[in-house]
N, C-alpha and C positions, 0 to 999 in steps of 0.2 A: 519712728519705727518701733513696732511691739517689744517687748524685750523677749531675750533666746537669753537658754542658758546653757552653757554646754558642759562636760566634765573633760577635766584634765590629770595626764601624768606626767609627771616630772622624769630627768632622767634618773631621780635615785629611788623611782618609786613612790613617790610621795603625792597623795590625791589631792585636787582642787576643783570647786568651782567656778567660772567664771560666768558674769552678766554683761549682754552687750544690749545697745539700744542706741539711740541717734548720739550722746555722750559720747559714744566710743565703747568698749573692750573693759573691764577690769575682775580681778579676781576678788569672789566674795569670802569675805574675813570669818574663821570658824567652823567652815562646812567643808565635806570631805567629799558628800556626793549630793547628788539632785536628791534621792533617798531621802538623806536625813535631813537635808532642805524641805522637804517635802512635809513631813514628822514633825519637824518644829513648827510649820505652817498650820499643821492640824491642828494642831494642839492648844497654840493660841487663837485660835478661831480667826486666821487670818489669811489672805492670797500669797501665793508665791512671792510678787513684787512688794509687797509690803512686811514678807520673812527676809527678802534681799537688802531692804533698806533697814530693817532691826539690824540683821549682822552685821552692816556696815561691806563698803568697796576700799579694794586695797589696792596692788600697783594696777598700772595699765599692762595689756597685754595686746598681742596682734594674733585673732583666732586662724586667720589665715597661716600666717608663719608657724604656728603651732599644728596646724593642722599637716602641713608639708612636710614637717617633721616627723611626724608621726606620734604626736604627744596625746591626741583629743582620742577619748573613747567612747561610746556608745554613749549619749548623752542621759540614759536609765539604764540602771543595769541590776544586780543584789546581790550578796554577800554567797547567798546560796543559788543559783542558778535551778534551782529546781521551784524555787519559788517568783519565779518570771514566767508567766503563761503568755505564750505568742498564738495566737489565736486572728481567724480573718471573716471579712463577708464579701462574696462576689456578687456579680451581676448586681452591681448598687448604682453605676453612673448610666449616664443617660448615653446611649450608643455602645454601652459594654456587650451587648449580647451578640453582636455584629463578629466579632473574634470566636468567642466559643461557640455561635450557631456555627459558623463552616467549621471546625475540629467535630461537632458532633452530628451534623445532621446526614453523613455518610450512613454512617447506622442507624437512621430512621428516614428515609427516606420514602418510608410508604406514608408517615405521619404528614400531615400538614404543619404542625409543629410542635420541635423540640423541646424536651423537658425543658432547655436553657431560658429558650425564646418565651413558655408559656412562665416560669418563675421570674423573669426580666418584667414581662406583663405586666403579671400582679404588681409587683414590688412600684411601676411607674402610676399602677392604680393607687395604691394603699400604702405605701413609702414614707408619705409626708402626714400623718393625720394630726388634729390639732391636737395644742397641749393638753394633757390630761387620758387623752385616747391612747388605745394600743393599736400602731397601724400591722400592717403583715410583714411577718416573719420573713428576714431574709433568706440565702444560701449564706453557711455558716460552716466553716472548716477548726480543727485544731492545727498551730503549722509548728508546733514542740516545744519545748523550754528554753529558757536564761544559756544553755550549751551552745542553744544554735544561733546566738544573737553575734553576728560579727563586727568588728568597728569598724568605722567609717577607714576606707583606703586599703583594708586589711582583703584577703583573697577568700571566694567563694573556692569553696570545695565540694562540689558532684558527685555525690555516691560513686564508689564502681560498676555498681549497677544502674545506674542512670542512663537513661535514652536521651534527655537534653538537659541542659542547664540555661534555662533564660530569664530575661528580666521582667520584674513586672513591675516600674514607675507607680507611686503613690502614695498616701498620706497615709500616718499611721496615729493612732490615740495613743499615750502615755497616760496610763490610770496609776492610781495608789490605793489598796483598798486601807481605809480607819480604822481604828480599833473597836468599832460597834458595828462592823461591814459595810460601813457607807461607801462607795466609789468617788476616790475625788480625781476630777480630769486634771492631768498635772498640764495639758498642751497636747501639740501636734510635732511630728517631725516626717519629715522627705522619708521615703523608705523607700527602698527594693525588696518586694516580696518573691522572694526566688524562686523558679517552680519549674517542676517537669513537663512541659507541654506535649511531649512527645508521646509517654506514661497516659497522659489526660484523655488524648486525641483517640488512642484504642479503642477506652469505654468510658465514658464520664464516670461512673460507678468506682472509678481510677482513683477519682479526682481528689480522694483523702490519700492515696497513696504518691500523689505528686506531688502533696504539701509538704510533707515533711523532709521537708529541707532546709536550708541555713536560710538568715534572711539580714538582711543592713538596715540600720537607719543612719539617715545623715546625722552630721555634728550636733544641729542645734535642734534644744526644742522651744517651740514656740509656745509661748505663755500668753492667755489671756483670750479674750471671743477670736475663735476662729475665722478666719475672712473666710465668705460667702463667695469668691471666685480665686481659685489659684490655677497661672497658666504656667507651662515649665515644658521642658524639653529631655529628652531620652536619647541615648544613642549610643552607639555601640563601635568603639575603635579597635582596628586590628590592624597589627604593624605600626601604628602611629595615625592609622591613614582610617578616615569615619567611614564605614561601610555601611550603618544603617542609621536615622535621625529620621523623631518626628514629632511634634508637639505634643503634650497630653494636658487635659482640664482635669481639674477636681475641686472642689468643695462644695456644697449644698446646691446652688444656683446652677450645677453640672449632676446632679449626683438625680436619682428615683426616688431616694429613701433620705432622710432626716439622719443627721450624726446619733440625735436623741432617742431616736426608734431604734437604728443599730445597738445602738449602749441599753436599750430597755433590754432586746432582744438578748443579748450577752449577758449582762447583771441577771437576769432574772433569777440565773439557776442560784444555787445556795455555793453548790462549788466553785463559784468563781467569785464569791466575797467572804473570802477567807481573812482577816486581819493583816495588815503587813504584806501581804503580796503584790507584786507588779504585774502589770499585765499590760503588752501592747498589740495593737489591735489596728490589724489593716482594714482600711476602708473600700481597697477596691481602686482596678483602674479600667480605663477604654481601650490602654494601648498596647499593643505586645509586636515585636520585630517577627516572632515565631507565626502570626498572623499573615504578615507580607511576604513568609518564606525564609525568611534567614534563619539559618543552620550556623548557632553559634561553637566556637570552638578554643581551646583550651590556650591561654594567652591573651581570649578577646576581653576589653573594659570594658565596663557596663558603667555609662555615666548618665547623672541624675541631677537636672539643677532647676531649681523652680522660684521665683520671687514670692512671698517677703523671705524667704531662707537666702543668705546671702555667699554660703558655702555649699558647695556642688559635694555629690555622695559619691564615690568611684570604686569598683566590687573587679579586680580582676578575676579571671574565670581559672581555676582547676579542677584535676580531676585525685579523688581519695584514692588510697589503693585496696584493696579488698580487704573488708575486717571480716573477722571467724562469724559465722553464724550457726554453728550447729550446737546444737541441745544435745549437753550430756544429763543424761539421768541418773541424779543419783540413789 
């Protein structure tokens, strides 16, 4: 099994990272977070997995039991929170258009077809182009800063202004930018892209004002070539008792668009290779509960588990209570 790595906290505060792979679990010796794992990796011009075996493995550990506890947190996170760019691309898998043509084609319904359906198109035309090419541009959202990154187990919180809070199953990139702006992919991790579908469904035109909201990634991230098929499951318990489950695919071999053309599409600007910054980056999914009709509600889990990730992501649902928004002039 590929190695994951996740980060941990202690009960007296105290940070750690741990490596797990078919070995088993243990905590690596000297690092404090993926970050500066990362940093050292750059630096000696080396992989993740071969900065884990320079620092050396220390006790064993169980990420499970840890994770129950409530110890593992967002497996990247940064010292400053304003230098984590959460950033996403929709309509990237193959059957994603299927959910947002019905939320939009109410409002065009004189069109033969919708903005969604005809940017789904392109993307299944010109998605994949060979190395060296620039294939087409995806749909490309901002969904906020390092604030709104929640830990794995920790509770989603919905504007007070929000119309819904639902889940959106998916994989997410974990980048590092260099210190010459290079992008290096640190992996992947399970995420829940959180969104207002209700907000979206009015006017797609919405559709940046649904983003920004809280979002999860599961415990681990995965290091190393991404698998070309991951299949995983979604669903959504209330009272204890599943009220809504249903498969969802992702990685390349599911997807319209190449992970590489996504990353071309994003890196490109200058402001997203800034030194030192993190950034993750949804890739997009098929599946959404708000699609079948469920109307989620405050108390419901949003659970997320998909193989090689071997820890499920679980996002209880809240609602915020009204924060001040009025402009005083000075």
């Amino acid at each position: 099994m590929a190695l994951r790595l996740l980060q941990h906290r202690s009960a007296t505060g105290a940070r750690s990272v741990i490596a797990a792979d078919d070995n088993g679990a243990r905590f690596v010796s000297g690092v404090g977070s993926v970050r500066e794992l990362a940093n050292r990796a750059i630096a000696a011009g080396q992989g993740l997995a071969a900065a884990v075996e320079a620092c050396g493995r220390g006790d064993a550990v169980d990420p499970a039991a840890e994770l129950a506890a409530g110890r593992l947190l967002s497996p990247i996170d940064h010292d400053d929170p304003a230098h984590l760019v959460m950033t996403g691309t929709g309509l990237t898998h193959l059957g994603s258009a299927e959910g947002r043509d019905k939320m939009h084609r109410a409002a065009a319904e004189a069109e033969k077809q919708t903005d969604s359906m005809r940017m789904f198109l392109e993307g299944v035309a010109g998605g994949k182009p060979a190395p060296g090419e620039t294939g087409q541009q995806p749909e490309w959202f901002y969904k906020g800063d390092g604030s709104g990154l929640v830990a794995p187990g920790a509770p989603f919180a919905m504007p007070a202004f929000a119309k819904d809070g639902g889940e959106e199953p998916e994989l997410a990139g974990i980048y590092l930018i260099g210190p010459d702006g290079t992008p290096f992919r640190l992996g992947l991790c399970l995420g829940n892209e959180f969104s207002d579908h209700v907000t979206e469904r009015h006017n797609y035109l919405w559709l940046a004002h649904s983003k920004l909201r809280q979002a999860s990634l599961g415990p681990e991230l995965l290091v190393g070539t991404p698998p070309d098929h991951v299949e995983g499951t979604s669903r959504i318990v209330r009272d204890g008792a599943t009220i809504w489950e249903k498969p969802f695919l992702s990685g390349e071999a599911n997807m319209s668009h190449s992970l590489a053309n996504l990353e071309a599409h994003h890196f490109k600007y200058d402001l997203f290779r800034r030194p030192g910054d993190v950034h993750v980056h949804f890739f997009g999914t098929a599946t959404l509960s708000f699609s079948d009709g469920v109307k989620t509600e405050v108390g419901d889990v949003f659970e997320i588990e998909a193989a090689p990730f071997t820890l499920p992501l679980r996002n209880p649902l809240t609602r915020a209570e009204p924060a001040p928004s009025v402009v005083k002039v000075l």
